[in-house]
Residue frames relative to the residue before (quaternion, step in Angstrom):
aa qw qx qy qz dx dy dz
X 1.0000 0.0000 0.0000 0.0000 0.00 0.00 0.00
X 0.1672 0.7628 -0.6245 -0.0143 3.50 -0.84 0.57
X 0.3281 -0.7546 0.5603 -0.0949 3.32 -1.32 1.19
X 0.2929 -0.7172 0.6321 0.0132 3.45 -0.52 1.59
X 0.0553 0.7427 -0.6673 0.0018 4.03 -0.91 0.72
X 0.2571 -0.7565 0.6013 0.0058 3.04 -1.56 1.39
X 0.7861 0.1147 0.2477 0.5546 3.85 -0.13 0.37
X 0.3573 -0.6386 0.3966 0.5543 3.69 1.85 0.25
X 0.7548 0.2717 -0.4572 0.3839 3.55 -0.04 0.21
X 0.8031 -0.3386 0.3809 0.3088 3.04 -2.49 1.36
X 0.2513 0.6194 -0.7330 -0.1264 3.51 -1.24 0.78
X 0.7573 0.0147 -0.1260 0.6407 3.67 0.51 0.24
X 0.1851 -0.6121 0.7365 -0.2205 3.00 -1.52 1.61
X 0.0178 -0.7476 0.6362 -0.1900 3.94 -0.94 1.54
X 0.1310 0.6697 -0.7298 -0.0417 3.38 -0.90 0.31
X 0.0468 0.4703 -0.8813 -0.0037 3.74 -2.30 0.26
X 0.3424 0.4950 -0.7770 0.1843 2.53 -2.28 1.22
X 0.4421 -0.6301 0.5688 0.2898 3.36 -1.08 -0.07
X 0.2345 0.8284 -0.4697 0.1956 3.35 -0.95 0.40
X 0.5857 -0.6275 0.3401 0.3841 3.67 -0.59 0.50
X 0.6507 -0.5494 0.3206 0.4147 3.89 -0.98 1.22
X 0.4449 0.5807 -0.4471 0.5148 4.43 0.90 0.15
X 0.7834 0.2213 -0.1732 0.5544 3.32 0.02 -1.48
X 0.6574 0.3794 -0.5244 0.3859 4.29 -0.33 -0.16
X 0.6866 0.5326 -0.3931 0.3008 3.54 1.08 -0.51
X 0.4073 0.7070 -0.2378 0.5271 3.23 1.63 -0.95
X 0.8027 0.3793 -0.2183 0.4051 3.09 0.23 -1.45
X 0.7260 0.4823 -0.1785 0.4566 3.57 1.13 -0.58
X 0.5497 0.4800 -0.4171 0.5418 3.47 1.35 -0.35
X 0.6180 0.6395 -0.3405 0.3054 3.48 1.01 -1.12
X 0.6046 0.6634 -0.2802 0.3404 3.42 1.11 -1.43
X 0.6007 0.5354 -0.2748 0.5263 3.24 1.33 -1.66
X 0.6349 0.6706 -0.3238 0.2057 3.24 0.11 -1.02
X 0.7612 0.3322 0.0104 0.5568 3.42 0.43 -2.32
X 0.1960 0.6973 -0.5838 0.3667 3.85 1.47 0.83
X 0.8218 -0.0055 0.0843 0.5634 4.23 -0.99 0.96
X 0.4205 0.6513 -0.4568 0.4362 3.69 0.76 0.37
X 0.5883 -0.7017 0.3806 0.1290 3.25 -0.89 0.67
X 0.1657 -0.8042 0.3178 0.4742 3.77 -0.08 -0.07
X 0.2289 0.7060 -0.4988 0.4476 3.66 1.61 0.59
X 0.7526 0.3519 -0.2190 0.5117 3.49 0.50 -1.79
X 0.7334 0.4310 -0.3561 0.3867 3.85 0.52 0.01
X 0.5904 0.4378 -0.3796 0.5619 3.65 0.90 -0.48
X 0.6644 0.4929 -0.4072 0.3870 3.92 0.86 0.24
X 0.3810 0.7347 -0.4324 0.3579 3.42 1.79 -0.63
X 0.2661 0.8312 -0.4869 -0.0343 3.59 -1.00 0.08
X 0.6540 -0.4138 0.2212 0.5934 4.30 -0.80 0.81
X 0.6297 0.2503 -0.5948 0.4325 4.02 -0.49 -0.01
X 0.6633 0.5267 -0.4024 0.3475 4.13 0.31 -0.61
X 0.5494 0.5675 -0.3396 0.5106 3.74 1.60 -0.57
X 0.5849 0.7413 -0.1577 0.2890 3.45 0.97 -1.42
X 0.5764 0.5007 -0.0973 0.6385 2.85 1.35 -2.52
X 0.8304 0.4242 -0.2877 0.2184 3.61 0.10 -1.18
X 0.7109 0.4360 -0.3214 0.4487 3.30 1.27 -0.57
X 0.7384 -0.5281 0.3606 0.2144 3.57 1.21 -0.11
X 0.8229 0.1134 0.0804 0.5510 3.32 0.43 -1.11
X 0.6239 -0.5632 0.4609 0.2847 3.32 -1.87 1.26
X 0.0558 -0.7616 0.6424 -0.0637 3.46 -1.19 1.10
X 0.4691 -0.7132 0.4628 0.2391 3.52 -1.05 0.62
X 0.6918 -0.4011 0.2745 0.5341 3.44 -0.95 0.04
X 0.6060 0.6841 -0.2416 0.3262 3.83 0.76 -0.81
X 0.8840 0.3739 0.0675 0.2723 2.43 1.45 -1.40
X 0.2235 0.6939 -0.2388 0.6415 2.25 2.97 0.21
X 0.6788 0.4700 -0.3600 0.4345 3.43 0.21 -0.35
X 0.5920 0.5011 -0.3920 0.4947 3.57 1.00 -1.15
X 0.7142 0.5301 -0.2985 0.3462 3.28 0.38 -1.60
X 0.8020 0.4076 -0.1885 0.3940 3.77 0.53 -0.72
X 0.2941 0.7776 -0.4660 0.3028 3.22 1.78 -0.47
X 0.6282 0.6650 -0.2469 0.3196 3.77 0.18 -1.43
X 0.7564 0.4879 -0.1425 0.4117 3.05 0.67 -1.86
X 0.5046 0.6409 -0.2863 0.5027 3.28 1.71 -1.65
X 0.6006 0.4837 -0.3699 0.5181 4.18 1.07 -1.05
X 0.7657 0.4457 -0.2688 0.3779 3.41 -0.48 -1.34
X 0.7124 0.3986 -0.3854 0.4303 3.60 0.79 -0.54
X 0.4032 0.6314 -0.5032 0.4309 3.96 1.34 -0.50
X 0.6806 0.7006 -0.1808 0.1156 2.48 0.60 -1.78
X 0.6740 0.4296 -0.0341 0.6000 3.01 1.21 -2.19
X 0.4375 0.5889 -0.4603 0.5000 3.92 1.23 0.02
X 0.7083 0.5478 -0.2611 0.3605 3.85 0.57 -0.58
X 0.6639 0.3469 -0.2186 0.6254 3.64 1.11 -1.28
């Protein structure tokens, strides 16, 4: 994942990886998301907000895919 900040807020936000059709969606709904977003308003994001966002009942397994992303973006935001 790499992440371009303007003024602390997201102006361009990418991710590549491979990964099962949970975690690329995540990972893509997420991108949209943290668009002009702060990095206050992102280091607050957390797995019930992934959950809510993708919609749909997942298993314990599958919580992990789903949150994987977020688990990025926060390294991520651990750096700047």
């Amino acid at each position: 994942m790499t992440v371009k900040f303007e003024k602390d807020k997201v102006k361009e936000i990418k991710f590549q990886g491979e990964g099962c059709v949970i975690s690329t969606a995540s990972a893509s709904m997420l991108t949209d998301y943290v668009k002009n977003k702060s990095k206050q308003e992102l280091k607050k994001l957390d797995s019930k907000f992934i959950i809510k966002m993708l919609g749909i009942d997942l298993g314990m397994n599958r919580i992990k895919c789903a949150v994987l992303p977020l688990e990025a973006l926060h390294k991520l935001l651990e750096k700047f």
